[in-house]
N, C-alpha and C positions, 0 to 999 in steps of 0.2 A: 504494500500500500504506500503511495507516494505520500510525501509530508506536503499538508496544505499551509502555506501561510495566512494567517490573521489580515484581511483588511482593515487598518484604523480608522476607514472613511463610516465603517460600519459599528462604532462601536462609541458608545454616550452614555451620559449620566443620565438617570431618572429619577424622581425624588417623589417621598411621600410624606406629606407639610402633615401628615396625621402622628408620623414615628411608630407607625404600625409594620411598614410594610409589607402589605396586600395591593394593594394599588398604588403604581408610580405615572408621575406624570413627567414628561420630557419637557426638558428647558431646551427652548426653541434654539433655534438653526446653531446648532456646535458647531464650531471650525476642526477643533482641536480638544484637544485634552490631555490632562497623565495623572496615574496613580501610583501614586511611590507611598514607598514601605523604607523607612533608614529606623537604626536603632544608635542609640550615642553610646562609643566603646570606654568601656571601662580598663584602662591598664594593670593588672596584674602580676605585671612584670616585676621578678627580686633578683639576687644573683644568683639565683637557681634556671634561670632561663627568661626569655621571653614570653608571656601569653596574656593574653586578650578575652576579655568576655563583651557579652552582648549586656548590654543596659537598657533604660528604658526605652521602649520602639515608641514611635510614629508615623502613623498614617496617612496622606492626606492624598484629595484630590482636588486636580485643577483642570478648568476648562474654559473655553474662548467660543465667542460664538457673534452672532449679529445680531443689532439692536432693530426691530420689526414693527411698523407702525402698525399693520394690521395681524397681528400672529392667528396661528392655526388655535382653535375652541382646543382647549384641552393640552395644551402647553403651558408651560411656566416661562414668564418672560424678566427682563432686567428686572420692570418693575416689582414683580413678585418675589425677586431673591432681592429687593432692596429692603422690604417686608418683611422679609424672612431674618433678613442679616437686624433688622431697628428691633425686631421682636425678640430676640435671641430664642429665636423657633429650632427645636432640635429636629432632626428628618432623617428618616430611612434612606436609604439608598440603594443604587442598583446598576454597579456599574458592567459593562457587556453590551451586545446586542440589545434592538430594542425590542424586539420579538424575540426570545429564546429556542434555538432549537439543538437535535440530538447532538449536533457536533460543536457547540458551544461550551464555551465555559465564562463565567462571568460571575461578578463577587457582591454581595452585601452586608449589608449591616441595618444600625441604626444608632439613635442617639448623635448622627454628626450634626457641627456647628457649621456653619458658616461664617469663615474668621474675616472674608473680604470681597468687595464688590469695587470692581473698576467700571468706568462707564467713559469711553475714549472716542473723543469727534474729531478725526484728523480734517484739515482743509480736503483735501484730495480724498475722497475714498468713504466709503461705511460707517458709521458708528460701531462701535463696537462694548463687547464687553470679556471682562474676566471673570470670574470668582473661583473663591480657594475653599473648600473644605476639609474641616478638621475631623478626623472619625475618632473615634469614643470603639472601645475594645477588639476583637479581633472579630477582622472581616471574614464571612464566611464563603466559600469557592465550591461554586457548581458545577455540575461537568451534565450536559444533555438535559433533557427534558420529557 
């Protein structure tokens, strides 16, 4: 069986403003995105040798996308994550495809914050936006459906 690679055109945040996660709704038109996983190393190194442990981890995700005068019903827009970010609304997540299927893998959780909301009007070009999320415990990894 040949190895498929992951399209990242195909692959977005969804959010659920309830922090149940059962129903997510997509923040409209992503550009981009990343999920990083770092943990801050703790040196335990003596003159017995060198070694290293792992310390507290963090999670976050961040994504880019475009600012939409008329967005799709049933999307989350700038507005709604500026909302979410003045409220300190905690939210599920659901990052992966946006329909799941067998050959998928994609991760959630819940309890993330919303630590940042950019909102960017170059002269030339789209409005745009950022935001960064903070996740709250370990994210859990699907594989199919």
């Amino acid at each position: 069986m040949a190895a498929i690679p992951v399209e990242g055109k195909n692959i977005v945040m969804l959010i659920d403003t309830t922090n149940v996660g059962t129903t997510y709704d997509l923040i409209v038109c992503q550009t981009g995105g990343s999920f990083e996983r770092t943990a801050n190393v703790i040196d335990a190194s003596s003159k017995c040798g060198t070694y290293k442990l792992n310390g507290i981890k963090d999670r976050t995700i961040q994504i880019d996308g475009i600012i939409m005068k008329t967005p799709d019903v049933g999307t989350l827009t700038e507005g709604d994550l500026n909302t979410i970010f003045e409220s300190d609304t905690q939210v599920a997540w659901l990052w992966g495809t946006e329909a799941q299927s067998v050959d998928d893998v994609w991760y959630t959780g819940t309890g993330a914050i919303l630590s940042g909301v950019t909102y960017t009007a170059p002269q030339d070009g789209a409005a745009t936006f950022s935001a960064t999320f903070q996740l709250n415990g370990v994210p859990v990894m699907h594989e199919g459906s």
